[in-house]
C-alpha positions as CSV (number, residue, x, y, z in Angstrom):
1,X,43.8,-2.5,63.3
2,X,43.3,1.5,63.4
3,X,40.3,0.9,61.2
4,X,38.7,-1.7,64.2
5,X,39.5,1.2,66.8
6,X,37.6,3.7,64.8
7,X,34.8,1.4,64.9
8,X,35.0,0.8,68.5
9,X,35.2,4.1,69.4
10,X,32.5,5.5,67.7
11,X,29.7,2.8,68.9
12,X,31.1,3.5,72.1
13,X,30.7,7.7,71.6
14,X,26.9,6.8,70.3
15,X,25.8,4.5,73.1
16,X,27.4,7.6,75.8
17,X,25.2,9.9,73.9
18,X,22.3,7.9,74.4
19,X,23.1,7.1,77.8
20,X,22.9,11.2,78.5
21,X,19.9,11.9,76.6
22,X,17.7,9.1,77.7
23,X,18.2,10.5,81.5
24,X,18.6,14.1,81.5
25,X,17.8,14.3,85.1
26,X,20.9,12.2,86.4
27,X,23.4,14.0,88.1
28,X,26.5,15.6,86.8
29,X,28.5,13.3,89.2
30,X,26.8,10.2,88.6
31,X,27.2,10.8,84.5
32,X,31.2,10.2,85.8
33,X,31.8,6.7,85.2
34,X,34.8,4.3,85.0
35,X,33.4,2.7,82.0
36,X,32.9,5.7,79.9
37,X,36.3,7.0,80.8
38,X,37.7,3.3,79.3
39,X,35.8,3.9,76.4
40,X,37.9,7.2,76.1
41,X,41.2,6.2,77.1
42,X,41.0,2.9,75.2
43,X,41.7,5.4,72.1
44,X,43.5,8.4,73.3
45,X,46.2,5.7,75.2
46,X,46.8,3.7,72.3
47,X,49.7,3.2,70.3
48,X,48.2,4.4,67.4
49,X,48.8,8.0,69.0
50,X,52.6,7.3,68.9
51,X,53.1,9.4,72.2
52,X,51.2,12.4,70.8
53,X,54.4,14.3,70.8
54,X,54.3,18.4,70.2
55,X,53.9,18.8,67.7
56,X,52.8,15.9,65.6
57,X,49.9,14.5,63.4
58,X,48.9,12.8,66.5
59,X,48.7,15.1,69.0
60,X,46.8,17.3,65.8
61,X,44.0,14.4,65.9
62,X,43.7,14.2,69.7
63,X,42.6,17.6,69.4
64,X,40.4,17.3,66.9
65,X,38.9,14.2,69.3
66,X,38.6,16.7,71.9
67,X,36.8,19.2,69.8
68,X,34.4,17.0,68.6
69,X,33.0,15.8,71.5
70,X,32.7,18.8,73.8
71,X,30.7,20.3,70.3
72,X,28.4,17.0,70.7
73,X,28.0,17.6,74.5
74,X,27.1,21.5,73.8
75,X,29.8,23.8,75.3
76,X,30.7,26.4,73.3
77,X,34.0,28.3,72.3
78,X,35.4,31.4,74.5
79,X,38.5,32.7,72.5
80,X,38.2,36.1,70.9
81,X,37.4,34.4,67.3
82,X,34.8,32.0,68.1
83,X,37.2,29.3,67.6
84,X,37.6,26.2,70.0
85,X,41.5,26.2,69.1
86,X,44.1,29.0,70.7
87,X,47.1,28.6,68.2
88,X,50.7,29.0,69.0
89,X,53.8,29.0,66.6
90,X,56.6,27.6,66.6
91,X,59.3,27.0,64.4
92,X,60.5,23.8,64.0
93,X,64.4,22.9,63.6
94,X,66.8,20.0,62.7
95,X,70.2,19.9,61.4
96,X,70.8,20.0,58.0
97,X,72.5,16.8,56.8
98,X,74.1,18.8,53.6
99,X,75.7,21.9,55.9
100,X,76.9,19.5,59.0
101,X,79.9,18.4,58.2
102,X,83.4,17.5,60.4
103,X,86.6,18.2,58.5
104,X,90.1,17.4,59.8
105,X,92.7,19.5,58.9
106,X,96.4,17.7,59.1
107,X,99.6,18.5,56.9
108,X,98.7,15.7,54.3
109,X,95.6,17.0,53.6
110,X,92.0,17.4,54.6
111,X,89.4,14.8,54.9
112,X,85.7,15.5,55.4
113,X,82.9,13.7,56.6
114,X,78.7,14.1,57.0
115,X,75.9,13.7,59.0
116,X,74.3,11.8,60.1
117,X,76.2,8.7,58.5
118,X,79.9,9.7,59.7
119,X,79.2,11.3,63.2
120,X,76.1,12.5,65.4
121,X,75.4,14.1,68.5
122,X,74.6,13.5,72.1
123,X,73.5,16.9,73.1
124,X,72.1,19.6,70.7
125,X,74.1,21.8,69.4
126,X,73.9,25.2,68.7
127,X,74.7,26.6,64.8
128,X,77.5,27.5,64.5
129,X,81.9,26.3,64.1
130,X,83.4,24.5,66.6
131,X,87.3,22.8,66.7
132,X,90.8,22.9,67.8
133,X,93.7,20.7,67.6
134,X,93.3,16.9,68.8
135,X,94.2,15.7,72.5
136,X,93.6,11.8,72.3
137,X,92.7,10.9,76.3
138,X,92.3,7.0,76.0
139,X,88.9,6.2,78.0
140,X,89.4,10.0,79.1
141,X,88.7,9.5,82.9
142,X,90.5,10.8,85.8
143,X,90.0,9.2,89.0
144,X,93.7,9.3,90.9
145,X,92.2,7.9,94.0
146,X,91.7,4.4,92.0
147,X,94.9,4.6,90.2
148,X,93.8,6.0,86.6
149,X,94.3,8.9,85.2
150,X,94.1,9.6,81.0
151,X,94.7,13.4,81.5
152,X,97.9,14.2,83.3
153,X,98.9,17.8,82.7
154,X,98.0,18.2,79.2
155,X,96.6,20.8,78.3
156,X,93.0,21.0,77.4
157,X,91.9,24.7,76.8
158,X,90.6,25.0,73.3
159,X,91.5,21.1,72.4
160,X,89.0,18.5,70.3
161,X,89.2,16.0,73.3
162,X,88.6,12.9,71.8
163,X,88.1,9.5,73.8
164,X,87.0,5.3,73.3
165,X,83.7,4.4,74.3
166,X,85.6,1.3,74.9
167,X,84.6,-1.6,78.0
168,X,86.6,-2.9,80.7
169,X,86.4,-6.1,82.4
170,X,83.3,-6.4,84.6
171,X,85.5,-6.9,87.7
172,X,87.6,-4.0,87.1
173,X,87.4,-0.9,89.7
174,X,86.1,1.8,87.4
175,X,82.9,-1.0,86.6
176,X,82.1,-1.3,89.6
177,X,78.7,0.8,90.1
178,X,79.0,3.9,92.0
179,X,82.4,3.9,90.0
180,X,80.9,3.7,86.6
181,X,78.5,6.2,87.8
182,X,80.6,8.5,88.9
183,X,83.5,8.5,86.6
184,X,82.6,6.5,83.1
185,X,79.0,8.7,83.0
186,X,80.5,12.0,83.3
187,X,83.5,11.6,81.2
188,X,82.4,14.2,78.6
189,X,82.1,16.9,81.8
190,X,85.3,16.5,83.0
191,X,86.7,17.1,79.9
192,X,84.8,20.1,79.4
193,X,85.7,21.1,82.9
194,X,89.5,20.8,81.9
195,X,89.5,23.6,79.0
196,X,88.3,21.3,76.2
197,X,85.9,22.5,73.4
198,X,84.2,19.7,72.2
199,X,84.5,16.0,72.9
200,X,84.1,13.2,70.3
201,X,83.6,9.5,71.0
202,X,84.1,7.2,69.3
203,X,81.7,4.5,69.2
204,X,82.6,1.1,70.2
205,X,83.4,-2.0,67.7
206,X,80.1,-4.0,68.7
207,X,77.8,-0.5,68.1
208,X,80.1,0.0,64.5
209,X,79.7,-3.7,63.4
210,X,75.7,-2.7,64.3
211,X,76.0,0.4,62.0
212,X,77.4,-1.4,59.0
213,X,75.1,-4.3,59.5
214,X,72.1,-2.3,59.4
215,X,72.9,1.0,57.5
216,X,72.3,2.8,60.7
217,X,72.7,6.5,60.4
218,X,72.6,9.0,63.6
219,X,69.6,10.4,64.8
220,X,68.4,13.8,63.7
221,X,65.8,14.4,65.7
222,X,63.4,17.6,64.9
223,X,63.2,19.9,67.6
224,X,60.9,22.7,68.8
225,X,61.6,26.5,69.4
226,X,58.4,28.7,70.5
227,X,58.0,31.9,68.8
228,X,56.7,33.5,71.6
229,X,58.0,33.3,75.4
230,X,56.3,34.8,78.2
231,X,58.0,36.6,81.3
232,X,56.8,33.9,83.6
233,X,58.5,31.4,82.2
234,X,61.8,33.2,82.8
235,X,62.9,33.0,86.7
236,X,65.7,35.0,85.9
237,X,67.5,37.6,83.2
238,X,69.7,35.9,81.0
239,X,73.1,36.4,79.1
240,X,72.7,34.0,76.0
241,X,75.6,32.1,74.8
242,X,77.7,32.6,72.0
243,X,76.9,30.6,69.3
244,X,80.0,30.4,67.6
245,X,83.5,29.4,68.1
246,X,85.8,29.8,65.5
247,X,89.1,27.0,64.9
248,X,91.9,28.1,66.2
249,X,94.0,30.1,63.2
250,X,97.3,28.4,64.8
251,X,98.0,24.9,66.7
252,X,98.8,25.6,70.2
253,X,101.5,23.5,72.0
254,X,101.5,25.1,75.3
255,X,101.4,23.4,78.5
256,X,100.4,26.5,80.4
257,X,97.9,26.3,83.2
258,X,94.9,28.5,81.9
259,X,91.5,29.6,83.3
260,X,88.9,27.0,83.4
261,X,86.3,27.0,81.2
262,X,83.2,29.5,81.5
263,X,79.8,28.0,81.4
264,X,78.8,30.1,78.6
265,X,82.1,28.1,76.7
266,X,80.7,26.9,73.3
267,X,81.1,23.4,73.7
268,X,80.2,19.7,71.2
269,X,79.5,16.5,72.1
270,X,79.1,13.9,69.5
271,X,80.1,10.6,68.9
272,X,82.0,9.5,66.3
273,X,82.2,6.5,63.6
274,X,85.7,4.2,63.4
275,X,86.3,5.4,59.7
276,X,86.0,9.4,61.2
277,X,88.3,8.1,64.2
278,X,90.9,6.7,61.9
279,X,91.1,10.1,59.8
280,X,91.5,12.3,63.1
281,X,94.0,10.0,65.1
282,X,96.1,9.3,61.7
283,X,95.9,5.5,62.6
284,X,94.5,2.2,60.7
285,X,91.8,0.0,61.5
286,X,94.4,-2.8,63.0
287,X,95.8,0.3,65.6
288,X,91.9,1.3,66.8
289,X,91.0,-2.7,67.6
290,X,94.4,-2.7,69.2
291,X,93.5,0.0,71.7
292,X,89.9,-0.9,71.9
293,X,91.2,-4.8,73.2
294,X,94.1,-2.9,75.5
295,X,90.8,-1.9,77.5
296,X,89.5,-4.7,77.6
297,X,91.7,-6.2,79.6
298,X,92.1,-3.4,82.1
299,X,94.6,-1.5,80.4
300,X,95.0,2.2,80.1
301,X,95.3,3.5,76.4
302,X,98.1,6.2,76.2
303,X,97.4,9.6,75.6
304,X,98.6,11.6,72.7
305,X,98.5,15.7,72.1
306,X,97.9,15.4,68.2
307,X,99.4,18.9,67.9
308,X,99.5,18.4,63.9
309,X,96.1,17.7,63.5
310,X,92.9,20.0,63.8
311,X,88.9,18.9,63.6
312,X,86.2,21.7,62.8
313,X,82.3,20.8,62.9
314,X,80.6,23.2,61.3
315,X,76.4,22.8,62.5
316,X,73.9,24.3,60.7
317,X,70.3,24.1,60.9
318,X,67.1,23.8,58.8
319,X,64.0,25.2,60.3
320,X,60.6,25.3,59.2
321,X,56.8,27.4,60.4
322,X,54.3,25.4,62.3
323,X,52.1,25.4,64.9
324,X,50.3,23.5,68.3
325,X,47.2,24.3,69.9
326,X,45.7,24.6,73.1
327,X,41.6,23.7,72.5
328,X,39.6,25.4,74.6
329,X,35.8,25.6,75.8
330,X,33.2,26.4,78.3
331,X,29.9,26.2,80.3
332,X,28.1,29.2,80.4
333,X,27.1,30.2,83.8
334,X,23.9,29.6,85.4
335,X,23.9,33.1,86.8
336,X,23.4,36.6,84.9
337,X,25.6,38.3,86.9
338,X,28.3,35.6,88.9
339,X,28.6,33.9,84.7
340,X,30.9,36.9,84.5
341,X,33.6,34.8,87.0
342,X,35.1,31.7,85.9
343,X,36.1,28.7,87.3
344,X,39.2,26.7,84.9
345,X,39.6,23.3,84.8
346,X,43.0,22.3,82.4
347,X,44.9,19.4,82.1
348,X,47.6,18.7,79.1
349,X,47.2,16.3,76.4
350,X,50.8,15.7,74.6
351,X,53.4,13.5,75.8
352,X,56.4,12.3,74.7
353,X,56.2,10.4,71.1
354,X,58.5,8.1,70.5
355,X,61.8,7.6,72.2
356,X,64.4,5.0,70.4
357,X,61.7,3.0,68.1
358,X,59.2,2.9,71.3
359,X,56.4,4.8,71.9
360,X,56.1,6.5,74.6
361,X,51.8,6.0,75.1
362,X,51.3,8.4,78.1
363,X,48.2,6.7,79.2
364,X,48.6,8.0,83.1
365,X,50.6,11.0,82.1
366,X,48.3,12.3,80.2
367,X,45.7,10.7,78.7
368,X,44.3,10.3,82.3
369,X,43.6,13.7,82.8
370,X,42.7,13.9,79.0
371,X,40.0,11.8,79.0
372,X,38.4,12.7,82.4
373,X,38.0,16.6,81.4
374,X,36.0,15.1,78.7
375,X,33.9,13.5,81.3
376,X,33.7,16.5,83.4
377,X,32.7,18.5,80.1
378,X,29.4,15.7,80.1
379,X,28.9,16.5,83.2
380,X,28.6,20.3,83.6
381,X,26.4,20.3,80.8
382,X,23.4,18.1,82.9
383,X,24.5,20.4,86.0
384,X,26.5,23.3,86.1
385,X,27.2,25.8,88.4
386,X,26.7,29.8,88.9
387,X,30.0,30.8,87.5
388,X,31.2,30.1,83.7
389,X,33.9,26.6,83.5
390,X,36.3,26.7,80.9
391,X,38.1,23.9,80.0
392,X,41.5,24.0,78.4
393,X,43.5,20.8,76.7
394,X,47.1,22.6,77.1
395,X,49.6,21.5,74.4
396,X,53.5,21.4,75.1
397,X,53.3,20.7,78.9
398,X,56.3,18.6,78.5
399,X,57.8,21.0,76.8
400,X,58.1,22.8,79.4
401,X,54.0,24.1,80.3
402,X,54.2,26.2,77.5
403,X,49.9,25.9,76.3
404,X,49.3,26.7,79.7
405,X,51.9,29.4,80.0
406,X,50.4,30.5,76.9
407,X,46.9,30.6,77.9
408,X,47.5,32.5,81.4
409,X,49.4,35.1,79.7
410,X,46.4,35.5,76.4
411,X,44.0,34.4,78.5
412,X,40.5,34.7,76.7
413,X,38.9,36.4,80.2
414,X,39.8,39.1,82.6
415,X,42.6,36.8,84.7
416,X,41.2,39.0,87.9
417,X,37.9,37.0,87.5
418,X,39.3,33.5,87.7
419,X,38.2,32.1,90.8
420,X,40.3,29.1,90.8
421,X,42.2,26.8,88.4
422,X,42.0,22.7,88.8
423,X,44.4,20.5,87.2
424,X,44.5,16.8,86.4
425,X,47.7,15.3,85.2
426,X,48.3,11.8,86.3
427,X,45.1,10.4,88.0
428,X,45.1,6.8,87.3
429,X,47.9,5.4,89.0
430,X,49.4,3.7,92.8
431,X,47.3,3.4,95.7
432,X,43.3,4.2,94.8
433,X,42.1,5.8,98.0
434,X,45.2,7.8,98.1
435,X,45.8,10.8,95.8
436,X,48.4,13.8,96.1
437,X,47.3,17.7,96.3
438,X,50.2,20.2,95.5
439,X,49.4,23.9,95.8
440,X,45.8,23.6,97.3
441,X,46.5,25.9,100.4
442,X,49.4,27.9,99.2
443,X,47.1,30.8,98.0
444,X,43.9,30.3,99.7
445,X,42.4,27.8,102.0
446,X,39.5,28.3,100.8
447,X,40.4,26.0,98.2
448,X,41.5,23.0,100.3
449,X,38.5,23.5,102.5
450,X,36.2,23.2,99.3
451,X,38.3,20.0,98.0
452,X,38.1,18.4,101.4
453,X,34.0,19.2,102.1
454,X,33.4,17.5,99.0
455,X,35.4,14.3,99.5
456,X,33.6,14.0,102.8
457,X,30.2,15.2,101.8
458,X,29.7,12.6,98.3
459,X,31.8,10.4,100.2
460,X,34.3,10.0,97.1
461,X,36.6,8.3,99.8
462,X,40.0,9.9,99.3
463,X,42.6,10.1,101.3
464,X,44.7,13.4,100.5
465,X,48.7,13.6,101.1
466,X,50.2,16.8,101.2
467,X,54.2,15.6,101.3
468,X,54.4,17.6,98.2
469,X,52.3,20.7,98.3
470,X,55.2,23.2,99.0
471,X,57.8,24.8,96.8
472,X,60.7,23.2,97.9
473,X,60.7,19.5,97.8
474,X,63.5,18.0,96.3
475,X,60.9,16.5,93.4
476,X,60.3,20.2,92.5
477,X,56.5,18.7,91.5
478,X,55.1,22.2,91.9
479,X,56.8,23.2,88.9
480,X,56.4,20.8,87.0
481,X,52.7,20.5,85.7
482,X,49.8,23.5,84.5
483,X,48.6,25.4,87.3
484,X,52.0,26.9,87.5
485,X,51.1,30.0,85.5
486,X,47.9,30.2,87.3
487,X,49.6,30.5,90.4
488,X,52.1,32.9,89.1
489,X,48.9,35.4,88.2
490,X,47.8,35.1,92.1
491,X,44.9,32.5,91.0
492,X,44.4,30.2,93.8
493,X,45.5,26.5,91.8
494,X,45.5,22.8,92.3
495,X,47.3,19.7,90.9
496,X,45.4,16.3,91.8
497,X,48.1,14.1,91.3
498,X,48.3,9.9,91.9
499,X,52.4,10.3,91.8
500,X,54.9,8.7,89.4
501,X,55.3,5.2,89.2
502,X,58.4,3.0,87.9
503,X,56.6,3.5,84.3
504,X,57.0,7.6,84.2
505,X,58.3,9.2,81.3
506,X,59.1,5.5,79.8
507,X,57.3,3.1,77.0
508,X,55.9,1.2,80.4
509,X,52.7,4.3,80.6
510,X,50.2,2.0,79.2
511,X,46.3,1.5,79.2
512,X,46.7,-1.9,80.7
513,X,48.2,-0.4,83.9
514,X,45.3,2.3,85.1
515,X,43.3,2.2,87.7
516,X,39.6,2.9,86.3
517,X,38.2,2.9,89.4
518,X,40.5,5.8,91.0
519,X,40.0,8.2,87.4
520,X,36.4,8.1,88.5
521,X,37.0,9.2,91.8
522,X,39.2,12.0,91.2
523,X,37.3,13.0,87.9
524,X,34.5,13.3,89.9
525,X,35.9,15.2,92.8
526,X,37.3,17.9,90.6
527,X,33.8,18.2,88.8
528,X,32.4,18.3,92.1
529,X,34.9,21.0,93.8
530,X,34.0,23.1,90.3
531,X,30.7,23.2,90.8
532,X,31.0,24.4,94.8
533,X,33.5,26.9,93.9
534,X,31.5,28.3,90.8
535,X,28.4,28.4,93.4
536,X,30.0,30.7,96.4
537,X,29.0,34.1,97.1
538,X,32.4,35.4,96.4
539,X,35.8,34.5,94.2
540,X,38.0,31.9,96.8
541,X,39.7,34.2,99.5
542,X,43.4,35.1,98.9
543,X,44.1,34.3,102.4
544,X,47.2,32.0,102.4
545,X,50.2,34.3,101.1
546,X,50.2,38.0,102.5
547,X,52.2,38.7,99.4
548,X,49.2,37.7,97.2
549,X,46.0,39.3,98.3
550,X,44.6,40.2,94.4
551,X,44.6,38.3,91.2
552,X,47.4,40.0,88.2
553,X,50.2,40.2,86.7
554,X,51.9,42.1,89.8
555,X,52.3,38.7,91.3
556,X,54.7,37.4,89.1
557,X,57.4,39.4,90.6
558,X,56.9,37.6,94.1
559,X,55.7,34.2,93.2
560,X,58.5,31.7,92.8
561,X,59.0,30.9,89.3
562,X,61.2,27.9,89.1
């Protein structure tokens, strides 16, 4: 199969080379085609990429893809060593399977168990010790005003809460939906609310008869830390948390009302085989199905405060080098002297791998925007405008914009002589004459104006919607995507944006779903606003924000951040 989408890719690549060679003369905007960005997206979009995560093989070959073909369409590299690729490090961690380990400490004796097979985790951990002595809490929700409570005044501050992932009746009270939402979702909070420092659940019979069926071990999923973190990426100072908590040296019995817990409280959430249950509660396998069938008929379990017993997970964490890439390259200016300024178009090409066995294609979010830069990089080389384009494939965007982060605050030009920054992520989706713009006035009209002239005068026939072109909707979509940074240097940005759909973020972002005919549209609108804004007398006006009126770093002080 990958073999028969090599092959269909590359006949494609050959017959949209000949396509640009046999008419040099077309125009940059009629080069723009829904076909050719098919031919693209067909590849990128396919499951083969396995959600191009960051970092990954995948992601790795989508750059390579990228490189390739601007270096077959003629642009050429602009980072400091001649390069295509700007490379950022990371280190890479998981936990380590032979250093995480949960013992439990009781007066017969001490019984350990590993991970993954014995225990995992619902939120990452930090390295370190957690424990305390053992409060059991039943289905450990409190919600007096429908009659059940599994705390009572027991004491949480310090404790190993540990609770039944068990299920009631489907007519019972706490089942019903804002119910369950409210009180069986957020179980682990209000324990952590109450004192406790770590909450273990224990899995239910049907996921442990799926465990032992199938050798299922926990997940250990490897995560990213960034070597390097630029200032705009930080909205505010601040105090990291300890990373330790050390088991408490003697059981504590008292009922004493104490201090809630502090935010910056080490806490662990993990969920927990029977056989690891059975050692902490001191009870058999006949006991645990006893209490797990008490809930399921409605009952409340009864709490115990298992002064005599103590649980310490110890988390440690193997981490290795690596590294991600932004690739990045440009259109020299037409110009000897206006070349000089630049115009930046960016989009982001990771997504988000594979999620629970599925993967997770991105074909909207972001092979859209992916694939139509590659189109716009065609273009600009058949006609191209006064000013140098760069083009930047950010990595890590859903990581939290860290390739463009990255790129604003190394940028390979003087940031004071970027006119504008255009960015495409998501362009292929809902209505096709309708498409959002989110920061296209904020810092200079001049922008907008130049967006909207062009619709109107090549008749692209968009309709633009600005619901979401301020800093405080509810959505927070202005934060959320690559001209972010560019904004926080005082560089007059844009999103184009076709909105989410019921398929964002989830295995549903497929190539079957987009809307060809729309890509072409937009991908020719922000080749055509490019080459207007590369051809004006001047860099765009700062003429929207009285605190911004030059490009630089002195606007990240006054631009807001998150």
């Amino acid at each position: 199969m990958v073999r028969r989408i090599l092959c269909l890719f590359f006949a494609g690549v050959l017959a949209l080379t000949f396509v640009v060679s046999a008419d040099a003369q077309k125009k940059g905007m009629a080069s723009i085609t829904a076909k050719e960005l098919k031919v693209h997206l067909d590849f990128i979009g396919s499951e083969i990429f396995q959600g191009r995560n960051t970092p990954s093989r995948e992601l790795d070959i989508t750059c390579g893809y990228v490189e390739n073909l601007v270096k077959l369409y003629g642009l050429k590299p602009i980072l400091p060593d001649g390069s295509y690729y700007q490379t950022i490090p990371l280190i890479m961690s998981k936990l380590s399977e032979t250093g995480t380990q949960l013992t439990v400490v009781t007066d017969k004796g001490n019984y350990t168990f590993n991970y993954p097979g014995a225990f995992g985790f619902t939120t990452r951990p930090g390295e370190g010790v957690y424990g305390g002595s053992v409060v059991f809490v039943g289905l450990g929700v409190s919600a007096d005003s429908l009659g059940w409570d599994d705390y009572g005044d027991v004491n949480l501050r310090g404790k190993v809460v540990v609770m039944l992932e068990g299920t009631l009746p489907r007519d019972h009270i706490l089942s019903q939906s804002q119910n369950a939402r409210r009180f069986l979702q957020n179980k682990a909070t209000v324990a952590r609310g109450k004192g406790a420092s770590a909450v273990l659940t224990v899995i239910s019979e049907e996921r442990e008869n799926t465990f032992v069926t199938n050798g299922t071990l926990f997940e250990n999923p490897e995560t990213t830390q960034w070597v390097i973190v630029n200032e705009t990426e930080r909205p505010v100072p601040r105090t990291p948390a300890p990373v330790t908590a050390p088991v408490p040296a003697a059981r504590d019995t008292s009922r004493t009302a104490r201090p809630p817990a502090t935010p910056t409280a080490p806490f662990l959430q993990a969920e927990i085989r029977n056989e690891t249950a059975l050692a902490i509660l001191g009870i058999s396998k006949d006991e645990l199905k006893n209490l797990f069938s008490t809930l399921s008929t409605g009952q409340q379990v009864p709490r115990k405060d298992l002064t005599d017993r103590i649980v310490s997970v110890t988390v440690k964490l193997q981490k290795r080098n690596a590294q991600t890439e932004n690739v990045v390259a440009c259109v020299g200016g037409s110009d000897p002297v206006l070349k000089n300024e630049y115009i930046i178009i960016g989009c982001h090409t990771d997504h988000l791998g594979v999620s629970r066995g599925r993967v997770m294609c991105g074909a909207d979010d972001n092979g859209s925007g992916t694939v139509a830069m590659l189109e716009i990089a065609q273009a600009l080389m058949i006609e191209h405008p006064k000013r140098t384009v760069i083009l930047a494939w950010f990595t890590g965007e859903e990581k939290g914009l860290k390739g463009s982060h990255f790129m604003a605050n190394n940028s390979p030009v003087p940031i004071e002589k970027v006119s504008t920054m255009l960015n495409m992520d998501m362009i292929s989706r809902n209505n096709t004459d309708s498409l959002y713009l989110i920061a296209s006035n904020l810092l200079s009209t001049e922008l907008d104006k130049a967006i909207n002239d062009m619709n109107k005068k090549y008749t692209i026939g968009l309709g633009f919607d600005y619901r979401y072109n301020n800093t405080t909707d509810r959505n927070r979509f202005y934060f959320r995507s690559d001209q972010l940074p560019y904004t926080l240097f005082g560089v007059p940005s844009v999103w184009f944006f076709c909105g989410t759909t019921p398929d964002y973020h989830t295995p549903g972002d497929t190539i079957d779903k987009v809307d060809y005919k729309k890509m072409e549209k937009v991908t020719r609108l922000v080749y055509l606003t490019a080459v207007e804004v590369g051809n004006k007398k001047e860099l765009l006006k700062l003429d929207a924000n009285p605190q911004v009126t030059t490009r630089g770093s002195q606007n990240i002080a006054v631009m807001p951040r998150r």
